[in-house]
C-alpha positions as CSV (number, residue, x, y, z in Angstrom):
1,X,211.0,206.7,236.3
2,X,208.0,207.5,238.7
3,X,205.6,204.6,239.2
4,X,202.4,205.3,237.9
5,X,201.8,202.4,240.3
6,X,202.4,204.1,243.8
7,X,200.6,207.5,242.6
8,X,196.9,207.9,244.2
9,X,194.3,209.3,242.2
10,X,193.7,212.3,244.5
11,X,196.1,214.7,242.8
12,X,196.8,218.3,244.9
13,X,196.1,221.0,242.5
14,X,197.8,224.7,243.4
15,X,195.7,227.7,241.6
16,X,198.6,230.1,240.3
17,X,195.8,232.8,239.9
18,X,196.6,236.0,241.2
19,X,194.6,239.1,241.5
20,X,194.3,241.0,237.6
21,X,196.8,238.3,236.2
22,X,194.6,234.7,236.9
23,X,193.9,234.3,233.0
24,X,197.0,234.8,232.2
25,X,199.1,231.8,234.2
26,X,200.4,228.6,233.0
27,X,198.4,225.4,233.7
28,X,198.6,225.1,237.4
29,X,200.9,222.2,238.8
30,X,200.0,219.5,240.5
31,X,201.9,216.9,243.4
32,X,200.0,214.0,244.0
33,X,200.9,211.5,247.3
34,X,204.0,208.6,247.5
35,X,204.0,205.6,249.2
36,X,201.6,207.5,251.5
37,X,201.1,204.7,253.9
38,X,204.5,204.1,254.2
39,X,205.3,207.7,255.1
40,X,202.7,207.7,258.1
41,X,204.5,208.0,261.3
42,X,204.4,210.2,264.6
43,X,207.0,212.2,265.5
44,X,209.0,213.2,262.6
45,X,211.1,215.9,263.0
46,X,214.0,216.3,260.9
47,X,214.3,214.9,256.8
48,X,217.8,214.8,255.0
49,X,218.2,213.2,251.7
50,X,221.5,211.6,250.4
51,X,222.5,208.9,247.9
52,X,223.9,206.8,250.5
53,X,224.7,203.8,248.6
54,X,225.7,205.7,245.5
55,X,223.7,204.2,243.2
56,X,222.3,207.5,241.4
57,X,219.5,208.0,243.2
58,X,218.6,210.1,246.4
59,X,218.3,208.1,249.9
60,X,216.0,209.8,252.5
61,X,217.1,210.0,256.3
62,X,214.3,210.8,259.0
63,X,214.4,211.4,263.0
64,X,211.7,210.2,265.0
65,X,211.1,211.3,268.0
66,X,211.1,207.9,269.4
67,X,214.9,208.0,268.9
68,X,215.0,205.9,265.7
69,X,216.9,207.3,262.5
70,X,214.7,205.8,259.4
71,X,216.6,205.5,256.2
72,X,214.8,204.7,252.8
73,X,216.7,203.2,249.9
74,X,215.4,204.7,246.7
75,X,214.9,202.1,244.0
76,X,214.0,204.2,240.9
77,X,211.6,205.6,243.0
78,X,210.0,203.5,245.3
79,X,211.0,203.3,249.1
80,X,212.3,200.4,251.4
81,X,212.8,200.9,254.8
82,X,216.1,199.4,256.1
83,X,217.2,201.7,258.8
84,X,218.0,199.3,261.3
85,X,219.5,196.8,258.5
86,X,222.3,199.1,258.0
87,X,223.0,199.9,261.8
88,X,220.8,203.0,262.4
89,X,219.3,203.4,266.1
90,X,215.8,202.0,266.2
91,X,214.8,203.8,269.5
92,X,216.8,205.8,272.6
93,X,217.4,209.3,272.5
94,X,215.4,211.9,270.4
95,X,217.7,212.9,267.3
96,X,217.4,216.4,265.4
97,X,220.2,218.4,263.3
98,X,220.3,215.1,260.9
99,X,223.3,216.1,258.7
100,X,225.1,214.7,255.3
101,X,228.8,214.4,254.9
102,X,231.5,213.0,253.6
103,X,233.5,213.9,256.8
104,X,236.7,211.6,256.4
105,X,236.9,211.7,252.9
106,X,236.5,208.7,251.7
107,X,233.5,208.9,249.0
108,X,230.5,208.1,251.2
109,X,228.3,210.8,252.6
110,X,228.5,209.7,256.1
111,X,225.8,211.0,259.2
112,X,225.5,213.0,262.0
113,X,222.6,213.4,264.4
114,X,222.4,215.5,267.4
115,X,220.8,214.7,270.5
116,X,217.7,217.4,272.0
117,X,217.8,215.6,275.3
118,X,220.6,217.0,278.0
119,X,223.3,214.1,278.7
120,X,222.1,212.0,275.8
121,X,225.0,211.3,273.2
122,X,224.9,213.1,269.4
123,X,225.6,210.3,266.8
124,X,228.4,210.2,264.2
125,X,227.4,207.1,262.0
126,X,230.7,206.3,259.1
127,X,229.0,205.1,256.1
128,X,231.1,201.7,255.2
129,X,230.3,202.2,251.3
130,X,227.3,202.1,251.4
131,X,226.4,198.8,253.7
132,X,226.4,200.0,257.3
133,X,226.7,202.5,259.7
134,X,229.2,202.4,262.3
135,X,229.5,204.3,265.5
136,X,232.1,207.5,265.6
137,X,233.6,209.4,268.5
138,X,231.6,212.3,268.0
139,X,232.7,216.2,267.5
140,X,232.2,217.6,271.2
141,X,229.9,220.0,272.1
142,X,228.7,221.7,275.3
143,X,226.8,219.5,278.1
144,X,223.4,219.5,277.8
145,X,223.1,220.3,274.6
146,X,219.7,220.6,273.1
147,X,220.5,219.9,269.4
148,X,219.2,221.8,266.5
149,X,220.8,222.8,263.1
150,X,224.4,220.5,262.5
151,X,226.1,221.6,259.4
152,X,228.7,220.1,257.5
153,X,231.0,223.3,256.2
154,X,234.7,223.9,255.5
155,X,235.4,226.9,257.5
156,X,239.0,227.2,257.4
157,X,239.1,226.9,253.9
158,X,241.6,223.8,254.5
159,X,240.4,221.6,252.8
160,X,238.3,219.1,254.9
161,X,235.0,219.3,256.3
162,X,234.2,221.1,259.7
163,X,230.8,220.6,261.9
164,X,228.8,223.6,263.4
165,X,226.7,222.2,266.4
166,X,223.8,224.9,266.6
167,X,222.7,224.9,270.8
168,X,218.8,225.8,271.6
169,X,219.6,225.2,275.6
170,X,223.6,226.9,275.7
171,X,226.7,227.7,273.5
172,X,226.9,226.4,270.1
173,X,230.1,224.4,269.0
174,X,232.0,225.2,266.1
175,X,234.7,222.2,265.4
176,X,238.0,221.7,263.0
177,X,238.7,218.2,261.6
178,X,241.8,217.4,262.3
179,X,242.9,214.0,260.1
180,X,239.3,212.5,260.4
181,X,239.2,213.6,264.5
182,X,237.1,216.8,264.8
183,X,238.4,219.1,268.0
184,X,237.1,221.9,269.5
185,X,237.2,225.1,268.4
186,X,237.9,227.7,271.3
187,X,235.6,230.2,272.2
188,X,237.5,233.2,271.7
189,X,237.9,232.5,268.0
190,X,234.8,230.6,267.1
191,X,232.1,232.9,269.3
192,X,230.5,230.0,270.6
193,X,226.9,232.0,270.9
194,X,225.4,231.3,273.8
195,X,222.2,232.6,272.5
196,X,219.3,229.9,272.0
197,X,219.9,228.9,268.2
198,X,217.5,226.8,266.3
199,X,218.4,227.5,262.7
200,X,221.9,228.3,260.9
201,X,222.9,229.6,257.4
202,X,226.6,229.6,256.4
203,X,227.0,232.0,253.4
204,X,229.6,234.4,251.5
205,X,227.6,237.4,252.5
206,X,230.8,239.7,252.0
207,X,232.3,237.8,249.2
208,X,235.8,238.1,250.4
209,X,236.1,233.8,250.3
210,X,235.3,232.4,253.7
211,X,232.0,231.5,254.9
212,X,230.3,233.4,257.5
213,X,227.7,232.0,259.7
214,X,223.9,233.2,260.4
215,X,222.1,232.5,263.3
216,X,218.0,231.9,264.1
217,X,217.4,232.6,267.7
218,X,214.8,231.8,269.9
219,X,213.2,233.5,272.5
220,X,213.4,237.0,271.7
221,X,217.2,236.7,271.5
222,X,219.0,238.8,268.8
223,X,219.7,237.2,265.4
224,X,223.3,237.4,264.8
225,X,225.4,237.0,261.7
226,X,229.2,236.0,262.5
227,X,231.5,237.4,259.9
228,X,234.4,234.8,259.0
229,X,237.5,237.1,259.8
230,X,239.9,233.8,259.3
231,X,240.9,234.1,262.4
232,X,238.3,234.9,264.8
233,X,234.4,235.3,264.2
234,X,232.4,238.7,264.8
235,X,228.9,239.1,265.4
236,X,228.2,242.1,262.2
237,X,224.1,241.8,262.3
238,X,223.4,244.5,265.1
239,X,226.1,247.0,262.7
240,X,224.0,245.6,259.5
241,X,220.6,246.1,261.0
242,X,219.4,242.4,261.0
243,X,219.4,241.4,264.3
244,X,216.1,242.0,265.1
245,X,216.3,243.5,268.6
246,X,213.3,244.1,271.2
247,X,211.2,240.9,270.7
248,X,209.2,239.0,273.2
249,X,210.0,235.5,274.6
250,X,207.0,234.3,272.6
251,X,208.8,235.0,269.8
252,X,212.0,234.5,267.9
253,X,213.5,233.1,264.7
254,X,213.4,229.2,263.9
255,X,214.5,228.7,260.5
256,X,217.2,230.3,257.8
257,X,217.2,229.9,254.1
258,X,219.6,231.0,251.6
259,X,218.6,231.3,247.8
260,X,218.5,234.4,244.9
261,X,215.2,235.5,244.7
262,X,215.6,238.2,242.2
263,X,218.2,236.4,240.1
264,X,220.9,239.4,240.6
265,X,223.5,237.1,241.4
266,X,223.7,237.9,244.9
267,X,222.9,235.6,247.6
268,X,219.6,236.6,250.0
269,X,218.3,235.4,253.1
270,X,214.7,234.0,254.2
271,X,214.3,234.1,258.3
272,X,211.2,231.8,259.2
273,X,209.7,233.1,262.9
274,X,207.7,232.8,265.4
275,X,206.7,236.3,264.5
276,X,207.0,238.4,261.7
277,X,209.0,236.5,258.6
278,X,212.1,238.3,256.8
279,X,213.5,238.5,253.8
280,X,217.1,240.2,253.5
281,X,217.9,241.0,250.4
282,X,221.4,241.4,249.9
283,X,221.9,244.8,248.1
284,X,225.8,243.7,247.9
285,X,228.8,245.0,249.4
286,X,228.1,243.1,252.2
287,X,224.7,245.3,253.3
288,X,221.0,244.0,253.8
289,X,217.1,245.3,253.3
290,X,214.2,243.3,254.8
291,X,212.1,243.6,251.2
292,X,209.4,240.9,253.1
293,X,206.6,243.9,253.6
294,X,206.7,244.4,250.1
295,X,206.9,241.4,248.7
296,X,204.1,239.5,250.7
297,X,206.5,237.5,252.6
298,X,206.4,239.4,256.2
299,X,203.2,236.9,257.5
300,X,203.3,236.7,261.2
301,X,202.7,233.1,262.0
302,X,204.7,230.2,264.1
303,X,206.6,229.2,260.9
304,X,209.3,226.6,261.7
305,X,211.5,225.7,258.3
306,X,211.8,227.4,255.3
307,X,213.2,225.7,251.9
308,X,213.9,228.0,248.3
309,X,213.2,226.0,245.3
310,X,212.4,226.3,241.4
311,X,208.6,223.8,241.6
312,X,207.5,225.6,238.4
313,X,211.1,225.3,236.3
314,X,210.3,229.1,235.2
315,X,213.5,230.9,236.0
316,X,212.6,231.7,239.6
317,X,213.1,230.7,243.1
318,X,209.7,229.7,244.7
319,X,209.5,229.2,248.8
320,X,207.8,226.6,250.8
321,X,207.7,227.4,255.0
322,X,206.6,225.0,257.0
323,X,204.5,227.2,259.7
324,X,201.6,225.9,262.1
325,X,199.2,227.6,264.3
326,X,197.3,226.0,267.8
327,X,199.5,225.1,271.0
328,X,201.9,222.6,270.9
329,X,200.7,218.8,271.2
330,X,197.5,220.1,269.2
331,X,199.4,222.1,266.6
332,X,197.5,222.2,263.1
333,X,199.8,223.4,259.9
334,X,199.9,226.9,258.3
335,X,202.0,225.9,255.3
336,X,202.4,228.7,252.4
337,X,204.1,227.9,249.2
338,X,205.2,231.0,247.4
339,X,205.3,231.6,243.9
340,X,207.9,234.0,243.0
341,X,206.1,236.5,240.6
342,X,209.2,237.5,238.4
343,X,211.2,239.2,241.5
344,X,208.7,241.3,242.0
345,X,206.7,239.6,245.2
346,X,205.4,236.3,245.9
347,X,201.9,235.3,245.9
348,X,200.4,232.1,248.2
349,X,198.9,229.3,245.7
350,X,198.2,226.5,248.5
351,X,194.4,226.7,248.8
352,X,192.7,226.1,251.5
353,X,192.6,222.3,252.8
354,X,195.4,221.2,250.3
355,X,197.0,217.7,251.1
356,X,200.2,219.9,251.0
357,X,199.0,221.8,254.1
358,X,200.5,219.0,256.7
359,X,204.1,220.2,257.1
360,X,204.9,221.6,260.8
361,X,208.7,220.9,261.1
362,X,210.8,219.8,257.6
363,X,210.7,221.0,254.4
364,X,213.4,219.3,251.7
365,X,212.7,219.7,247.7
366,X,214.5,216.7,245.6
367,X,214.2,215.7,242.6
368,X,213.8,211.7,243.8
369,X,213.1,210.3,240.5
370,X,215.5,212.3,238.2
371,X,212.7,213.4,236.0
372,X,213.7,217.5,236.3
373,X,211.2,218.3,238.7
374,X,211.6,219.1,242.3
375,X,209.4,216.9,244.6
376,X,208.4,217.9,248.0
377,X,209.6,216.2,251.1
378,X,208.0,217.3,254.8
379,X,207.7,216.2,258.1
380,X,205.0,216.5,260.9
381,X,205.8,216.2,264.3
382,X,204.1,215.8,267.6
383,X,200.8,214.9,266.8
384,X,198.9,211.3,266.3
385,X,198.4,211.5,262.6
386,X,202.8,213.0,262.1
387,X,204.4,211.9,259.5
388,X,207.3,212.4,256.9
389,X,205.5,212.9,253.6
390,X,206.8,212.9,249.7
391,X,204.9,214.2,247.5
392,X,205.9,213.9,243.4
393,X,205.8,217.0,241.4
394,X,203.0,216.2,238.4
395,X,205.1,219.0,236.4
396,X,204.1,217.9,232.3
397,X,207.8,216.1,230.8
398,X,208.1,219.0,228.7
399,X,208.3,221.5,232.0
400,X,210.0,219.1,233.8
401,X,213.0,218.7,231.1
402,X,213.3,222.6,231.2
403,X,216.1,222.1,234.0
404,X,219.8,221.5,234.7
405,X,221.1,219.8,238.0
406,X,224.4,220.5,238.8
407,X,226.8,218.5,240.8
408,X,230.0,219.8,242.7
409,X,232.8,218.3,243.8
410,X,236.3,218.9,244.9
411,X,239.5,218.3,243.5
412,X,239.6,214.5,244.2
413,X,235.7,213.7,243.4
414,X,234.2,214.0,246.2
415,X,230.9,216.2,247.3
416,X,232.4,218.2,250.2
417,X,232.4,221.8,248.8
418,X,229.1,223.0,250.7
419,X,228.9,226.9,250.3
420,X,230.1,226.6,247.0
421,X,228.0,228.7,244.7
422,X,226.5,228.0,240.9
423,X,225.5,231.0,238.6
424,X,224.0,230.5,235.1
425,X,224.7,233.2,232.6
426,X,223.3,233.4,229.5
427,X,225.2,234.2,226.2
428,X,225.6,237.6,226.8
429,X,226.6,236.9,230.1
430,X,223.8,238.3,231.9
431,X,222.8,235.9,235.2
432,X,219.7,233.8,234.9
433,X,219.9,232.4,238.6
434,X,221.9,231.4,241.6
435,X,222.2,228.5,243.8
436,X,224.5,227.5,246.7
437,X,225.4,223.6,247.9
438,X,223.5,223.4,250.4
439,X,225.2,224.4,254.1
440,X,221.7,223.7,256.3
441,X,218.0,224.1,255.5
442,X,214.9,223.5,256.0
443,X,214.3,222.5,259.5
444,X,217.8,221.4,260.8
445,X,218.7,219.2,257.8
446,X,221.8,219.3,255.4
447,X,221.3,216.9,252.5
448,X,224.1,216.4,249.6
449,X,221.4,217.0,246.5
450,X,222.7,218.7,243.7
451,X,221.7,222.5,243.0
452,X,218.8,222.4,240.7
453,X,217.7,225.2,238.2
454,X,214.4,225.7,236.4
455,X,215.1,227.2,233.1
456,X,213.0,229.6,230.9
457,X,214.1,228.2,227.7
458,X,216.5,225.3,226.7
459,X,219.2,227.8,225.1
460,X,222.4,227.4,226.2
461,X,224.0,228.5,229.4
462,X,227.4,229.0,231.0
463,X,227.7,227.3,234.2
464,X,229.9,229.5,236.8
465,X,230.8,227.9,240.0
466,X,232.8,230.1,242.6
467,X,234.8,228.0,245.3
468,X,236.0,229.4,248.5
469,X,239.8,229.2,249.1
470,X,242.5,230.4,251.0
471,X,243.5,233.2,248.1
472,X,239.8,234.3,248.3
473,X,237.0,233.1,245.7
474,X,237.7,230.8,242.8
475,X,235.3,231.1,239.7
476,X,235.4,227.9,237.0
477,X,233.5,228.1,233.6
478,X,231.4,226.2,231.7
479,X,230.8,227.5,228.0
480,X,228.1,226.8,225.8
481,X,226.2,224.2,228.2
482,X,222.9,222.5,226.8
483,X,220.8,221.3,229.1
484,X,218.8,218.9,226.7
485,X,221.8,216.8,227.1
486,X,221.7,216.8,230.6
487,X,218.1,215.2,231.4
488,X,217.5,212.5,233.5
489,X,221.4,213.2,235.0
490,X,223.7,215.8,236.3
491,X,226.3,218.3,235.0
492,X,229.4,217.1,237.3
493,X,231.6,220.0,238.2
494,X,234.8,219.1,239.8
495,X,237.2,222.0,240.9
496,X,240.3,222.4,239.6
């Protein structure tokens, strides 16, 4: 339950009016401040959420620019700070790429961090159930790396979970686990970009089973989008029209973000930029339209990480990106939170001087207290008055209850089938919505949250989830699914 306690009075209310329509919307929602005080901290770049200790609730990871690696134990939804209890660096190298996985199998989402400095070390930190952190050999990457987006992903469809190393200063690193030691993939199969890469989306764009890797570059570099051939990787977006070529230095893309905006079952892609903003939408068979012009989405702005998500519990994917305007050091935030209008376009509702306007790096929605309602997790970065801010989602019980979190897992029970993807279908088996585990988002995070849908009514859904797999994709079925039963908890999916 949320602690009336720990809420302040100041409450953040978003207008939903839009042009014609205004008298027409729902009450507008509200997110009002946690543990504000708390949460106050310079220098927070990346946010990552996990239940680390497994004890129902989700944990929240932060890097600080300082080089420490906060981590805050959720207890039924207030925060304690104990980080350096549970062997997490307190200071040294400046962390980013903060990723969740439950690399060698054993039931605990363990942690990886990589380092932005050249010559300092990335961290893999074992989770020992839930107690401490201890010290891996890490998966190798290029010297000198400047670390941005780290993803947790099964690439080879073996079984086990890989790491992608995303590279702003060089190559990026793609590596196989190997019986719990993770070893190099070589360049001539992997690609090994040497483009500057901040942000990275793995995907089933072509729906043939493997998961295929999109790339945010920096600098006026080309966007790419490495098909998964099995064998080898190919670079597809200059053939497909989305690498964006022709950009000045001054700008480039920064964050990626995969959700199903129009609930047609196919999986799109959001592009935050230092530039012009994107929005693919993926027309199937493995082709893509940039629909932002007409849907209100192609702002030009320095926007940094970008996070889908169902606030409203209506049926349809909202979008928060974390943007920011003013020169670095004296940066001020330009945040937008999108309301999806039906499929149909997106219309800003954070007014001017809202408390949710302080975002310039991270962007993570969770549902912390397990009451059906996304919250809002964000970071701010180099300035004095930085922080990593949560902010509860005032949603009435009645919306918030309109909602089904679903959980997947693999065949022995354990959450490591990132990519996977989640469909809802109503009874006469038309698709209400589509989510994917997460792979990366935000602004280089990967948490282990479960998918969460808004729902428009409490009818009954089938619940599809398609695996990826060696003999292509795998689809499971739930019949007959009523969410009412599922409230306050999750609908555990474990494939066959």
């Amino acid at each position: 339950m949320h602690d009336e306690l720990m809420r302040p009075l100041a409450w953040v209310a978003l207008s939903l009016g839009v042009a014609g329509v205004g008298a027409t919307q729902p009450p507008s929602p509200a997110f009002s401040p946690v543990q504000p005080g708390d949460f106050t901290h310079p220098g927070s770049l990346s946010n990552s959420w996990a239940d680390f200790d497994r004890d129902g609730d989700l944990d929240l990871a932060v890097s600080l620019a300082s080089g420490e690696i906060r981590l805050y134990r959720n207890d039924r939804g207030t925060f304690s700070s104990i980080g350096a209890a549970t062997g997490l660096p307190v200071s040294g190298a400046e962390m980013r790429g903060l990723a969740w996985g439950d690399y060698d199998g054993d039931g605990w989402p363990d942690l990886y961090a990589g380092a932005t400095k050249e010559n300092a070390a990335n961290l893999l930190l074992r989770n020992d159930r839930g107690r401490r952190f201890i010290p891996q050999a890490a998966a190798p990457v290029a010297a000198g790396r400047s670390a941005r987006q780290s993803s947790w992903v099964d690439f080879d469809n073996d079984g086990d979970l890989d790491l992608f190393a995303a590279n702003r200063s060089g190559p990026n690193a793609l590596s196989r686990q190997d019986a719990n030691s993770l070893v190099r993939v070589g360049a001539e199969r992997a690609g090994d970009d040497p483009r500057p890469t901040v942000g990275a989306c793995w995907f089933d764009y072509d729906r043939d089973g493997d998961l295929d890797l999109f790339l945010a570059n920096q600098s006026g570099a080309t966007d790419a989008l490495w098909r998964n051939d099995g064998d080898r990787f190919t670079d597809v977006a200059p053939a497909l029209g989305i690498d964006r070529p022709g950009r000045p230095r001054t700008e480039g893309s920064v964050g990626c973000a995969v959700g199903d905006y129009n609930n047609d079952g196919e999986l799109d892609l959001f592009v935050a930029s230092y530039g012009a903003n994107t929005l693919y939408r993926n027309k199937g068979a493995g082709s893509f339209e940039d629909v932002a012009p007409l849907l209100g989405l192609a702002e030009a702005n320095h926007a940094v990480g970008a996070a889908w998500a169902d606030f409203d519990n209506d049926g349809w994917l909202d979008l928060f990106v974390a943007a920011y305007t003013g020169r670095s050091g004296a940066q001020q935030p330009a945040n937008r939170l999108f309301r999806n209008l039906g499929g149909k376009g997106f219309a800003n509702v954070l007014p001017p001087g809202s408390t949710l306007d302080v975002a310039d790096h991270g962007v993570q929605w969770i549902d912390y207290d397990r009451d059906g309602a996304l919250d809002l997790s964000v970071t701010r970065g180099y300035t004095d008055t930085g922080g990593h801010f949560l902010f509860h989602n005032d949603l009435d019980q009645a919306a918030a209850r309109r909602s089904l979190a679903v959980r997947v897992l693999d065949k022995a029970g354990r959450f490591t089938r990132m990519g996977a993807e989640v469909r809802l279908t109503d009874a006469a088996g038309a698709v209400l919505a589509t989510r994917q585990v997460s792979t990366g988002e935000g602004y280089n995070s990967q948490g282990t949250q479960p998918v969460h849908f808004g729902l428009a009514t409490m009818a009954p859904v089938t619940v599809e989830v398609t695996f990826m797999g060696k003999q292509g994709r795998k689809t499971q079925r739930i019949e007959r699914v009523a969410p009412a039963r599922y409230a306050g908890k999750e609908l555990v999916v474990r494939e066959h």
